[in-house]
TIKEFI-750757 format. One record per residue: residue number from 1; residue in three letters; x, y, z of N, C-alpha, C in turn. Coordinates in nm, 2 decimals. Example, Ala and Ser with C-alpha at 12.3 -4.5 7.8 and 13.67 -1.06 7.14 Angstrom:
2
- 1/Ala/1.32/-0.57/0.78/1.23/-0.45/0.78/1.32/-0.33/0.78 .
- 2/Ser/1.28/-0.22/0.71/1.37/-0.11/0.71/1.29/0.00/0.79 .
***
This chain:
158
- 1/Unk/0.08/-0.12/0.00/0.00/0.00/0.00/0.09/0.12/0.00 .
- 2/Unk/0.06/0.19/-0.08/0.11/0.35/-0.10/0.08/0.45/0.01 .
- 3/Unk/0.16/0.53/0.02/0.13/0.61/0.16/0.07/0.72/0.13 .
- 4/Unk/0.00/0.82/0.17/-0.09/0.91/0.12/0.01/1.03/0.08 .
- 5/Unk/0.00/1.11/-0.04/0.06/1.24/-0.05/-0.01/1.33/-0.01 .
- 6/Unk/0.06/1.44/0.02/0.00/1.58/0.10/0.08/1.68/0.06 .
- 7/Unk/0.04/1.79/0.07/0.07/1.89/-0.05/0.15/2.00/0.07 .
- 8/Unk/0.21/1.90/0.21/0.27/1.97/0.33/0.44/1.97/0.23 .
- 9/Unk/0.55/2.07/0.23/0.66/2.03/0.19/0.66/2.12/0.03 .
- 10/Unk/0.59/2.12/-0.01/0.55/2.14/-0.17/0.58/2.27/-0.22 .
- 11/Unk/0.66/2.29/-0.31/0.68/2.44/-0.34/0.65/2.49/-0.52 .
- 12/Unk/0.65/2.61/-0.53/0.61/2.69/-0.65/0.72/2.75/-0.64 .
- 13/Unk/0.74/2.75/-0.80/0.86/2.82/-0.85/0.75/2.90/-0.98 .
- 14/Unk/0.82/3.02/-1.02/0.83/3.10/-1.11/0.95/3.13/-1.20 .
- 15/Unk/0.96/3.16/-1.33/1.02/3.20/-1.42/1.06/3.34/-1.45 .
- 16/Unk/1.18/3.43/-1.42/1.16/3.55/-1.41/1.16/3.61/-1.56 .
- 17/Unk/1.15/3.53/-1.62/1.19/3.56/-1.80/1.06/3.53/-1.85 .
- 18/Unk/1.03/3.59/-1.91/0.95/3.60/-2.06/0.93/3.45/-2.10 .
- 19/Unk/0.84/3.36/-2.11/0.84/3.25/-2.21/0.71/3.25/-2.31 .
- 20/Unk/0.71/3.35/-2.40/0.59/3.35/-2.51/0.56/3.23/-2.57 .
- 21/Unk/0.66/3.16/-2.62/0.62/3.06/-2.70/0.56/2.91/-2.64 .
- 22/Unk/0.50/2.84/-2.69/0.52/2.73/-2.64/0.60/2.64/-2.61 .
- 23/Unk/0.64/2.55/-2.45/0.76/2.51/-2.44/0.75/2.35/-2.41 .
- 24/Unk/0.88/2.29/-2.49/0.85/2.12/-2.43/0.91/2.14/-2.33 .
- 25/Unk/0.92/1.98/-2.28/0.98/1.92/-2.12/1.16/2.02/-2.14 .
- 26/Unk/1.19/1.95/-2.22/1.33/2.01/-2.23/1.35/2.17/-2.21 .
- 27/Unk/1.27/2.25/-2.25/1.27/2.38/-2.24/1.25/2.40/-2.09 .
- 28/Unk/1.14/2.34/-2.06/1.13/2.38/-1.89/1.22/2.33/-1.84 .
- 29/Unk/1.31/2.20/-1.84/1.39/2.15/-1.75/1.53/2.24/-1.77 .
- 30/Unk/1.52/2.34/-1.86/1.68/2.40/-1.93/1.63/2.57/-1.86 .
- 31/Unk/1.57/2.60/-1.82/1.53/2.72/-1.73/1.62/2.70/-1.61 .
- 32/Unk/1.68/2.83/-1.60/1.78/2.90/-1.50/1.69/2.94/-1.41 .
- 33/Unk/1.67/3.03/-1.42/1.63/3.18/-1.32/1.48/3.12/-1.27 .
- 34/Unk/1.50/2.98/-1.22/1.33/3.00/-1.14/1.35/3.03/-0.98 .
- 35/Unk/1.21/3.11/-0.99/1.26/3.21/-0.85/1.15/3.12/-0.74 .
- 36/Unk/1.14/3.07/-0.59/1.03/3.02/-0.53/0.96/3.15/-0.46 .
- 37/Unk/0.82/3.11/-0.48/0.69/3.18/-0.41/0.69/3.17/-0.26 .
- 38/Unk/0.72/3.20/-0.20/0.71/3.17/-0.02/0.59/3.21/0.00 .
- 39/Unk/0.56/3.13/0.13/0.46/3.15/0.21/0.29/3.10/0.12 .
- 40/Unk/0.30/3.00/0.03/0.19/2.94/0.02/0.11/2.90/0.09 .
- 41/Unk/-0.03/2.92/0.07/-0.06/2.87/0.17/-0.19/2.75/0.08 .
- 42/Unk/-0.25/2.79/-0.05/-0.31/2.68/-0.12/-0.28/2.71/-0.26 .
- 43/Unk/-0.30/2.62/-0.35/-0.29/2.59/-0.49/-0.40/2.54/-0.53 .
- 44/Unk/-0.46/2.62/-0.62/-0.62/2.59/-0.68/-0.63/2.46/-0.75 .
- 45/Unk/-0.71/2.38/-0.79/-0.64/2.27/-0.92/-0.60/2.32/-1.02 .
- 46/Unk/-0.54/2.20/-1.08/-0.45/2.24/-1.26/-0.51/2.13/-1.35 .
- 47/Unk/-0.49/2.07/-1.44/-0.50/2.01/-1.54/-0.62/2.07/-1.63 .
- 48/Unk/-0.57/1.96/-1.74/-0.65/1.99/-1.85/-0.78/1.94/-1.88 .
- 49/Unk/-0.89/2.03/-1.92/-1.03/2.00/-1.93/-1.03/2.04/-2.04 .
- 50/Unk/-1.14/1.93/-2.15/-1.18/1.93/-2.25/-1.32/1.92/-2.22 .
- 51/Unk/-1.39/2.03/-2.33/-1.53/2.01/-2.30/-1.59/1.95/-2.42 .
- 52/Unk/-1.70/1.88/-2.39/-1.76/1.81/-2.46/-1.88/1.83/-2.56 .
- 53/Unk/-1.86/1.84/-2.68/-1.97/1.91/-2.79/-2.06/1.78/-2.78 .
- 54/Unk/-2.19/1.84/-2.80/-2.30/1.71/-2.84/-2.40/1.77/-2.94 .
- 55/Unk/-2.45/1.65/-3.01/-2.54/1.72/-3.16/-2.67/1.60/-3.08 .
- 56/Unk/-2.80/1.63/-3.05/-2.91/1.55/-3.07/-2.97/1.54/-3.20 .
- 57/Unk/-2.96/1.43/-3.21/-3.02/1.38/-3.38/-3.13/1.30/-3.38 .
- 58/Unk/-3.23/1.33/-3.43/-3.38/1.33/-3.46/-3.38/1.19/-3.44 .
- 59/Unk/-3.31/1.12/-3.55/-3.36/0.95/-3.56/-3.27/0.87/-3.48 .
- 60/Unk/-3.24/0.92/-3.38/-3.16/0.84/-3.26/-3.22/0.87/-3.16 .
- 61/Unk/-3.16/0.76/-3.04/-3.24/0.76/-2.91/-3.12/0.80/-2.81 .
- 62/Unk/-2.98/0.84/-2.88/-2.88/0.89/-2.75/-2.84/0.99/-2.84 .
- 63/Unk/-2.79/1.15/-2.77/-2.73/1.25/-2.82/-2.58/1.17/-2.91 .
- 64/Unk/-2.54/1.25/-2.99/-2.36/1.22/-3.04/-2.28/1.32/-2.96 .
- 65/Unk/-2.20/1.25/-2.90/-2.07/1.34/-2.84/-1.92/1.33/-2.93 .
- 66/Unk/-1.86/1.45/-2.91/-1.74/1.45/-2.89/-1.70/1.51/-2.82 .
- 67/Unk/-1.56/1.55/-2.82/-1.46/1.63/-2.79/-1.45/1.73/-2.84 .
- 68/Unk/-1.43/1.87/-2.75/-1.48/1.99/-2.79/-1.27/2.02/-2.77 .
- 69/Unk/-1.25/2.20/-2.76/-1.16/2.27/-2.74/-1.11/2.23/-2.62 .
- 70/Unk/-0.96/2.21/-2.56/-0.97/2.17/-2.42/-0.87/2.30/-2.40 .
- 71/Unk/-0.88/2.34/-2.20/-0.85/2.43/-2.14/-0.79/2.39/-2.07 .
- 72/Unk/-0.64/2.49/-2.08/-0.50/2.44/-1.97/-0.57/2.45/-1.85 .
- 73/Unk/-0.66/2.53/-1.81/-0.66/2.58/-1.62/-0.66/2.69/-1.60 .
- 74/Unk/-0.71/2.75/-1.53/-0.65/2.86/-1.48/-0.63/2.83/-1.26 .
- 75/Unk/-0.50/2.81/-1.24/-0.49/2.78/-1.10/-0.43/2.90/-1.02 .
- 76/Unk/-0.55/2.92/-0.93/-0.54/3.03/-0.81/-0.43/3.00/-0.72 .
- 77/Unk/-0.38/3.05/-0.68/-0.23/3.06/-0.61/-0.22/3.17/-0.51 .
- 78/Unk/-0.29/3.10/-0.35/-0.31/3.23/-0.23/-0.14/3.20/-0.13 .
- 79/Unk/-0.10/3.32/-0.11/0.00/3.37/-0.01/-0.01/3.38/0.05 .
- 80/Unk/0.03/3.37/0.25/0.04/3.48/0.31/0.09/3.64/0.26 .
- 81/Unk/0.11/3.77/0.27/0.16/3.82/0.21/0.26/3.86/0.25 .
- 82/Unk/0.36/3.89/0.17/0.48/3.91/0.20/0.57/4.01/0.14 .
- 83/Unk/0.55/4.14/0.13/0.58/4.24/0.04/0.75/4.28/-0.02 .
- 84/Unk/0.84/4.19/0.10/0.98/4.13/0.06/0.99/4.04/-0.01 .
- 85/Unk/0.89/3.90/0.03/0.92/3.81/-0.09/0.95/3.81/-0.26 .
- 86/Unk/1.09/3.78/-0.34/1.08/3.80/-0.43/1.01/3.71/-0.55 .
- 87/Unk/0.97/3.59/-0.52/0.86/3.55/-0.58/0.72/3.58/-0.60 .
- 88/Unk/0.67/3.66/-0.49/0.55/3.73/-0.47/0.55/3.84/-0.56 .
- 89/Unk/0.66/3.92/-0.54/0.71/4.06/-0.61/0.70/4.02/-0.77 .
- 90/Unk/0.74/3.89/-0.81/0.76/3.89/-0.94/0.62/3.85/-1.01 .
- 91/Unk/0.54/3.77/-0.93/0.39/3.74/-0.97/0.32/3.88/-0.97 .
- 92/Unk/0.35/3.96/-0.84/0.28/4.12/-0.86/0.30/4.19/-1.03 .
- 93/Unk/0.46/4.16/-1.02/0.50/4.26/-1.14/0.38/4.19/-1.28 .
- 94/Unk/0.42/4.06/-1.32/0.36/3.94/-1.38/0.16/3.99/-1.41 .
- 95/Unk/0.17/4.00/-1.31/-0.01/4.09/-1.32/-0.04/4.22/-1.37 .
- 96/Unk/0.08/4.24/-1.43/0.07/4.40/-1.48/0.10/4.37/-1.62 .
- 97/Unk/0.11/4.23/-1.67/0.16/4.25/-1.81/0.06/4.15/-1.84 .
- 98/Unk/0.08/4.10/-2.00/0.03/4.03/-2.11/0.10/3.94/-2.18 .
- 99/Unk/0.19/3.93/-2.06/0.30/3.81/-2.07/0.28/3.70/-2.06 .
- 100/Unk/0.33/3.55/-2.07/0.36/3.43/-2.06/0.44/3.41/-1.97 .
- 101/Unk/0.44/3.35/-1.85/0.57/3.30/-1.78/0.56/3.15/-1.74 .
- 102/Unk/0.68/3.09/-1.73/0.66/2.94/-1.65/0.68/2.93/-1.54 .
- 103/Unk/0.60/2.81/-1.52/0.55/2.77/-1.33/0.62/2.62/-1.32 .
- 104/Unk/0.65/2.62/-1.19/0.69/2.47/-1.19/0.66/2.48/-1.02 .
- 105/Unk/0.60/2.32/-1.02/0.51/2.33/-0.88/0.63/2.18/-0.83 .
- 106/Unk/0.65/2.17/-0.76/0.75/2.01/-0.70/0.66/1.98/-0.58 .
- 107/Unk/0.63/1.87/-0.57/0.60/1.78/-0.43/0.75/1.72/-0.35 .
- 108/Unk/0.68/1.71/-0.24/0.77/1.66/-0.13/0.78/1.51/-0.12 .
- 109/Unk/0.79/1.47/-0.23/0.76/1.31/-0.23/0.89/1.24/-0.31 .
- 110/Unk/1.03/1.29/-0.31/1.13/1.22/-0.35/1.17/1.07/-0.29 .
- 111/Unk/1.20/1.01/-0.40/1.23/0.87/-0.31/1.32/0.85/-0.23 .
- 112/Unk/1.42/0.93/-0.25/1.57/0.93/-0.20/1.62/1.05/-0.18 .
- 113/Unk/1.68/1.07/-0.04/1.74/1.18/0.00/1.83/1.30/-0.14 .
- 114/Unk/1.87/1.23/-0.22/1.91/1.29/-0.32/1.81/1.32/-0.43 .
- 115/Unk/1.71/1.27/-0.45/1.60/1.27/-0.52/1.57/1.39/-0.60 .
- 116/Unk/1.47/1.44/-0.64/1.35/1.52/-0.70/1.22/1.48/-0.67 .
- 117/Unk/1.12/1.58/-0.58/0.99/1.54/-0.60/0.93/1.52/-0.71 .
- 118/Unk/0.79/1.52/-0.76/0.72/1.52/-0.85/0.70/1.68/-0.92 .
- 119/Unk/0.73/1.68/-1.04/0.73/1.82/-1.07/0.61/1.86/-1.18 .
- 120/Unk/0.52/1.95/-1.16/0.44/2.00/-1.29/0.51/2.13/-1.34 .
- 121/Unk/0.50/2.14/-1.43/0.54/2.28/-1.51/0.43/2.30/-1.59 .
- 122/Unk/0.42/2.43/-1.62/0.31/2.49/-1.71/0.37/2.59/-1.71 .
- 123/Unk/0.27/2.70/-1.83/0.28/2.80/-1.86/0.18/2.89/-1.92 .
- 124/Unk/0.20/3.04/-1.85/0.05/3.12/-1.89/0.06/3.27/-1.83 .
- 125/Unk/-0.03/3.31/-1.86/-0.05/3.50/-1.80/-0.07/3.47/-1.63 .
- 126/Unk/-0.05/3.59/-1.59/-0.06/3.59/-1.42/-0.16/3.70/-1.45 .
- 127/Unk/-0.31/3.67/-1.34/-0.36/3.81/-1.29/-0.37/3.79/-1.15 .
- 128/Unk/-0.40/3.94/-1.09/-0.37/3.95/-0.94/-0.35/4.07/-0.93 .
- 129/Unk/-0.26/4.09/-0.80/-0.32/4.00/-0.68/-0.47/4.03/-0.66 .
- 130/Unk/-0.51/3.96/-0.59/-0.66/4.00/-0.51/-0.59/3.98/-0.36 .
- 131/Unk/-0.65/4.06/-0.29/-0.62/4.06/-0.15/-0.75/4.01/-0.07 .
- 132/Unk/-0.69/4.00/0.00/-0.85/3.93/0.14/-0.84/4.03/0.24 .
- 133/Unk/-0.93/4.05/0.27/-0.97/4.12/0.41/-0.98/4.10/0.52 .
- 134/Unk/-1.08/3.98/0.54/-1.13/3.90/0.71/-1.12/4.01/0.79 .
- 135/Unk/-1.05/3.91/0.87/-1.08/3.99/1.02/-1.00/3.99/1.06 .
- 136/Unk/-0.99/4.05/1.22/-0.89/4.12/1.33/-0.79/3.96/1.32 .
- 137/Unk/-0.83/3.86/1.33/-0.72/3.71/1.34/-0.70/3.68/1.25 .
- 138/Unk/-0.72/3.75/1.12/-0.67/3.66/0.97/-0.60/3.70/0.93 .
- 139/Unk/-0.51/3.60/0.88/-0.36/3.65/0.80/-0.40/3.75/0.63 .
- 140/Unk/-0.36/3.87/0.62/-0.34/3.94/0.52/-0.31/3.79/0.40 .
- 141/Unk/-0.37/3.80/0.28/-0.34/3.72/0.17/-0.38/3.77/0.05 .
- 142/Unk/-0.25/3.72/-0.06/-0.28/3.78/-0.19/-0.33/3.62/-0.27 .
- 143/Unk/-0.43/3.64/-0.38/-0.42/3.55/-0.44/-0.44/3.60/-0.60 .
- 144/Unk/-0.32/3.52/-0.66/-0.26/3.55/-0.78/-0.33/3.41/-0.90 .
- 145/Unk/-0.38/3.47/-1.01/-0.41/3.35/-1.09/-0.33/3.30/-1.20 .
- 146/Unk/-0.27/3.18/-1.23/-0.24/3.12/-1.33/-0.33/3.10/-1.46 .
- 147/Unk/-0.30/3.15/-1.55/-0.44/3.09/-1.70/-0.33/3.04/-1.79 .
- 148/Unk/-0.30/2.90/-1.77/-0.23/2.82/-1.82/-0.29/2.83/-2.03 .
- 149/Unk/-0.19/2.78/-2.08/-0.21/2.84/-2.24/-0.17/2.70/-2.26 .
- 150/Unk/-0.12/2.59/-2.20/-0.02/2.50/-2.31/-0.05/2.35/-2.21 .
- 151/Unk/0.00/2.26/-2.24/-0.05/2.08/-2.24/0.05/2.11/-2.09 .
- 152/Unk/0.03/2.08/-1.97/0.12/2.05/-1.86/0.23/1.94/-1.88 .
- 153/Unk/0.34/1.96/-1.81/0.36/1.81/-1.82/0.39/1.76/-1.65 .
- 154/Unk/0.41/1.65/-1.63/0.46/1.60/-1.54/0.54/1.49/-1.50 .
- 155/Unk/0.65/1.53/-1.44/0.81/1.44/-1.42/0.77/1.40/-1.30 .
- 156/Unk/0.77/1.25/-1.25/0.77/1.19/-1.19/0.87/1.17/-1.07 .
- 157/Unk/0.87/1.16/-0.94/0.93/1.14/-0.83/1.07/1.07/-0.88 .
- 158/Unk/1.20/1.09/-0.84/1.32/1.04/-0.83/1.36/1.01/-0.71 .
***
């Protein structure tokens, strides 16, 4: 039996560079400059949803389906806030443009002390922040959105 993963350990990284184009595994794995997000506190879902076209046709008794356009995500990404963090600072800046940047998310699930967790990369516009308000006991938080453009991929635990 497999032991449960938990998303305790887990970190977000950002791309301080420009990536307009679309990129494969190799492109993301050949990125320098990724900078980490501190102070996560949740990660919205990610993957890809395809929506499904259907035609009802007169002389049948079940609709026809396909496969419609599918959608990278767009995954919400809340902080504590942190107005020194330079990951946060770079997602702020990132919400001001019409840019593309890459994301790469790692779990804490390496096999071996030497390892790599499980990594997703994507890529997309940032909007944001939105801030939260609450109350007199709640932590200040920004939440910044990912609107992923391209097929994720994901590298498996080492």
């Amino acid at each position: 039996m497999s032991q449960a993963l938990t998303n305790m350990g887990r970190k977000t990284y950002v791309s301080a560079t420009a990536h307009p184009e679309e990129m494969d595994l190799d492109a993301f794995e050949g990125i320098t400059d990724w900078t980490e997000v501190r102070f996560v506190t949740e990660i919205g879902e990610s993957g890809v949803n395809t929506n499904i076209v259907s035609l009802p046709v007169m002389d049948t008794k079940f609709t026809e389906k396909g496969k419609g356009i599918s959608d990278a995500g767009d995954v919400a990404i809340t902080v504590r806030f942190d107005q020194g963090d330079v990951g946060q600072k770079l997602l702020r800046d990132f919400g001001k443009t019409n840019m593309t940047y890459a994301f790469k998310f790692e779990l804490d699930d390496k096999k071996t002390p030497t390892g790599t967790g499980s990594i997703e990369y994507n890529r997309g516009i940032v909007t944001g922040p939105l801030r939260s308000n609450g109350g007199v006991e709640d932590f200040v938080t920004e939440t910044f959105t990912g609107g992923f453009t391209q097929q994720p991929f994901w590298v498996p635990a080492t």
